[in-house]
NUDO-12320 format. One record per residue: residue in one letter; x, y, z of N, C-alpha, C in turn. Coordinates in steps of 0.2 Angstrom, whole numbers, plus 2048, in hexadecimal, padded with zeros to 3 digits. Layout:
N
AXYZXYZXYZ/...
END
This chain:
86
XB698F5A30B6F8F8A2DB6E8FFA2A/XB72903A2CB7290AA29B72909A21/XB7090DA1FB7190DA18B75913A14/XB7B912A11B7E919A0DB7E919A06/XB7B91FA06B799229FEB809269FB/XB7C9279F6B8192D9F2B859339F5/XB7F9379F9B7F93C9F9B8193BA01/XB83937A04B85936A0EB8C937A0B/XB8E935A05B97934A04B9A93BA02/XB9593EA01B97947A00B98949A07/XB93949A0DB8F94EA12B9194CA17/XB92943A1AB91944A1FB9A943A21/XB9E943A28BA3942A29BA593AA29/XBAC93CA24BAD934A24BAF92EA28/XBAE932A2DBAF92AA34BAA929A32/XBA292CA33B9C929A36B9B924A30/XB9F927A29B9C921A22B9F91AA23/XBA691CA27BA9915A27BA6912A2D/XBA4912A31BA0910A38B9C90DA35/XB9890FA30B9190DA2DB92906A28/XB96907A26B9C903A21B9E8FCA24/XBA18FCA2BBA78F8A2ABA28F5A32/XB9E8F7A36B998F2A3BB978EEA38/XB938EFA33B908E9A31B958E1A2F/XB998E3A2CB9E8E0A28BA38DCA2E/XBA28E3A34BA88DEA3ABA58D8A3C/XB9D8DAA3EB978D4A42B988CEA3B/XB988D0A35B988C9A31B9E8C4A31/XBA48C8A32BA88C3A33BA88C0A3B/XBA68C6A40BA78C3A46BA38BCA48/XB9D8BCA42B998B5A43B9B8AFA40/XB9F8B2A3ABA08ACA35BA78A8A38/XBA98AEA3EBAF8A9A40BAD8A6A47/XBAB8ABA4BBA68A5A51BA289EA4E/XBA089FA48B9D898A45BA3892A44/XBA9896A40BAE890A3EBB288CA45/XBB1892A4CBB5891A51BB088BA52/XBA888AA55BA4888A56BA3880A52/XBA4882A4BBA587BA49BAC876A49/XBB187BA4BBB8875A4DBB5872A54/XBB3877A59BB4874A60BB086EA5F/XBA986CA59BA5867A58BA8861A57/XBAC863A51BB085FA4DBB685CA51/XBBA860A55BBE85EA59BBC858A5C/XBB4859A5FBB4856A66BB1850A62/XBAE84FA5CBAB849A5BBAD845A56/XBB284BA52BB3846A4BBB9844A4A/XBBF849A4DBC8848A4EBCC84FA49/XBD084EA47BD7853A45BD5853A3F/XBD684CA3BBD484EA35BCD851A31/XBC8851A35BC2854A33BC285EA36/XBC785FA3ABC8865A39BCD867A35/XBD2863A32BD6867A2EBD0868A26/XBCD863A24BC9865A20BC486AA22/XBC186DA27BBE872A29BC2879A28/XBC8879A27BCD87EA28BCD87FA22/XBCF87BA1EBD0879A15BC987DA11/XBC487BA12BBE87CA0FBBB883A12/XBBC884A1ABBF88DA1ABC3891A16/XBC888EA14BCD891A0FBCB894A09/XBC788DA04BC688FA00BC18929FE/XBBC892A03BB4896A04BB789EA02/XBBB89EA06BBF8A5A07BC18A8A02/XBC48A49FDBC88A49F8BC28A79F4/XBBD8A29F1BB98A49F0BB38AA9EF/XBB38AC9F5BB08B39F5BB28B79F4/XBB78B79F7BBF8BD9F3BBD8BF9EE/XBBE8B89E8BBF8BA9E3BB68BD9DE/XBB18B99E0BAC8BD9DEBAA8C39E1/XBAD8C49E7BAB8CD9E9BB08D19E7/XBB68CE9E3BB98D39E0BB78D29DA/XBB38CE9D5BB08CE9CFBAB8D49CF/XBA68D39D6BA18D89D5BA38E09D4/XBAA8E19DBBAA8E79DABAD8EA9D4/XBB28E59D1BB48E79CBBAE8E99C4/XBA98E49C5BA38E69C1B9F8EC9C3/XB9D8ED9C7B9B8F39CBB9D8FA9C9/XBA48F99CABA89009C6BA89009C0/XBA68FB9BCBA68FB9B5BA18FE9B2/XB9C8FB9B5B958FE9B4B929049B6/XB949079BCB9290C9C0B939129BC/XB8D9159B9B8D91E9B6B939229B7/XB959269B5B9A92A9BBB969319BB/XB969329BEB9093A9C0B9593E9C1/XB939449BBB9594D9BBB919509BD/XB969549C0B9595E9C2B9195F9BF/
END
């Protein structure tokens, strides 16, 4: 994975930073949902309805979940983060 610094957010043009940005983050969801798809077709086929609706539910609030502590982080982040002068 590319890595962007400080100094790539002055210099380079800003399509290449969001490319660099947002590939990685499309393939993690793109896996995490091939996996949820992969566990219903499982579910479906061995265990019945009701064990996918609780797959759907405990989805939900995984998701929920993470939301809320990547929005904890970023909100800490920018609390903490130095601000740098001219």
């Amino acid at each position: 994975m590319a890595k962007v610094s400080t100094q790539d957010l002055g210099t380079q043009p800003i399509g290449k930073l969001i490319i660099k940005q947002v590939f990685p983050l499309s393939i993690g969801i793109l896996v995490m949902s091939l996996n949820i798809l992969v566990d219903t077709i499982f579910v479906e086929n061995w265990i019945g309805s009701i064990a996918i609706a609780a797959i759907k539910y405990a989805v939900f609030l995984a998701t929920i979940v993470i939301a809320y502590y990547l929005n904890k982080e970023v909100k800490s982040t920018l609390l903490i983060q130095p601000v740098e002068k001219d």
